[in-house]
C-alpha positions in Angstrom: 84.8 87.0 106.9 86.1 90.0 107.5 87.6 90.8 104.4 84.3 90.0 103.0 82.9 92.5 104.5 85.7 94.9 103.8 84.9 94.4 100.1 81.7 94.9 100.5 81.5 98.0 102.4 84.0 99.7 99.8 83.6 97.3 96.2 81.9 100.4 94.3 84.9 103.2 95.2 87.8 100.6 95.0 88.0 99.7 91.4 89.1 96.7 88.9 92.2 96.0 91.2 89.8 95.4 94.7 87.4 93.1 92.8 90.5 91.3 91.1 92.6 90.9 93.8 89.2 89.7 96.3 88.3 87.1 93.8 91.9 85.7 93.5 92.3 85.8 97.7 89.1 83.8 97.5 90.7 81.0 96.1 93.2 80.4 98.8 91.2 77.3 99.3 93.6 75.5 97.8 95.4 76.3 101.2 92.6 74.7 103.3 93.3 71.7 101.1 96.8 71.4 101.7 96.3 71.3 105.4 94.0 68.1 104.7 97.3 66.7 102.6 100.1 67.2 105.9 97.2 65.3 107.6 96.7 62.6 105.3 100.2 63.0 104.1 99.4 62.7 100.9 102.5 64.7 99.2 100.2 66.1 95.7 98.1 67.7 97.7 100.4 69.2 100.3 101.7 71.7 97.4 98.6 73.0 97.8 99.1 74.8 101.1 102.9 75.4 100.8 104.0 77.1 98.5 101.5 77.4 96.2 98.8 78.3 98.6 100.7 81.1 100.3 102.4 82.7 97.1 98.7 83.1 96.2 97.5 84.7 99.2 100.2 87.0 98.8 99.5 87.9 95.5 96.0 88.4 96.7 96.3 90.5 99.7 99.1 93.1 98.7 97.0 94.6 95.9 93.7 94.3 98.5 95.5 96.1 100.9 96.6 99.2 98.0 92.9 99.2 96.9 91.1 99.4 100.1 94.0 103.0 100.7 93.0 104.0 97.4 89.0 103.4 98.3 89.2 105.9 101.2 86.2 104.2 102.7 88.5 103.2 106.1 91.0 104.5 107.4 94.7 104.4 105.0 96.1 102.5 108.1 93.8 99.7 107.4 95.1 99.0 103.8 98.6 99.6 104.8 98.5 97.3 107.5 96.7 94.7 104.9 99.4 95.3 102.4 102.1 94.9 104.9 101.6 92.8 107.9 99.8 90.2 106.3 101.8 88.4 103.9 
């Protein structure tokens, strides 16, 4: 949620890399769905959280994290903690 509403609150000043990079961390679902495979154990769809869900995530977050410093909407601390301390 709250990433949601970071995006919103700075989408217009952020550019193509913040919309990019939100719409590719919104399909970290796939991460949701390999919790559901360790607790079916059902190995094809435990791929899906690890590694394959997190390497995505990452990929998401780090360019989030540059945007939102780049937006100057919050503080730069915000973005570099995004960009750092989350993956």
């Amino acid at each position: 949620m709250t990433l949601t509403y970071l995006h919103l609150d700075h989408r217009d000043r952020a550019g193509r890399l913040e919309r990019a990079s939100f719409r590719s961390g919104r399909h970290r679902d796939g991460s949701a769905a390999g919790i559901v495979g360790v607790l079916l154990d059902i190995d094809a769809i435990k791929v899906l959280g690890c590694p394959l869900g997190a390497g995505l995530w990452l990929a998401a977050v780090v360019p989030f994290g540059v945007a939102t410093v780049r937006a100057g909407v919050v503080p730069a601390h915000v973005g570099a903690a995004l960009a750092v301390l989350e993956p």
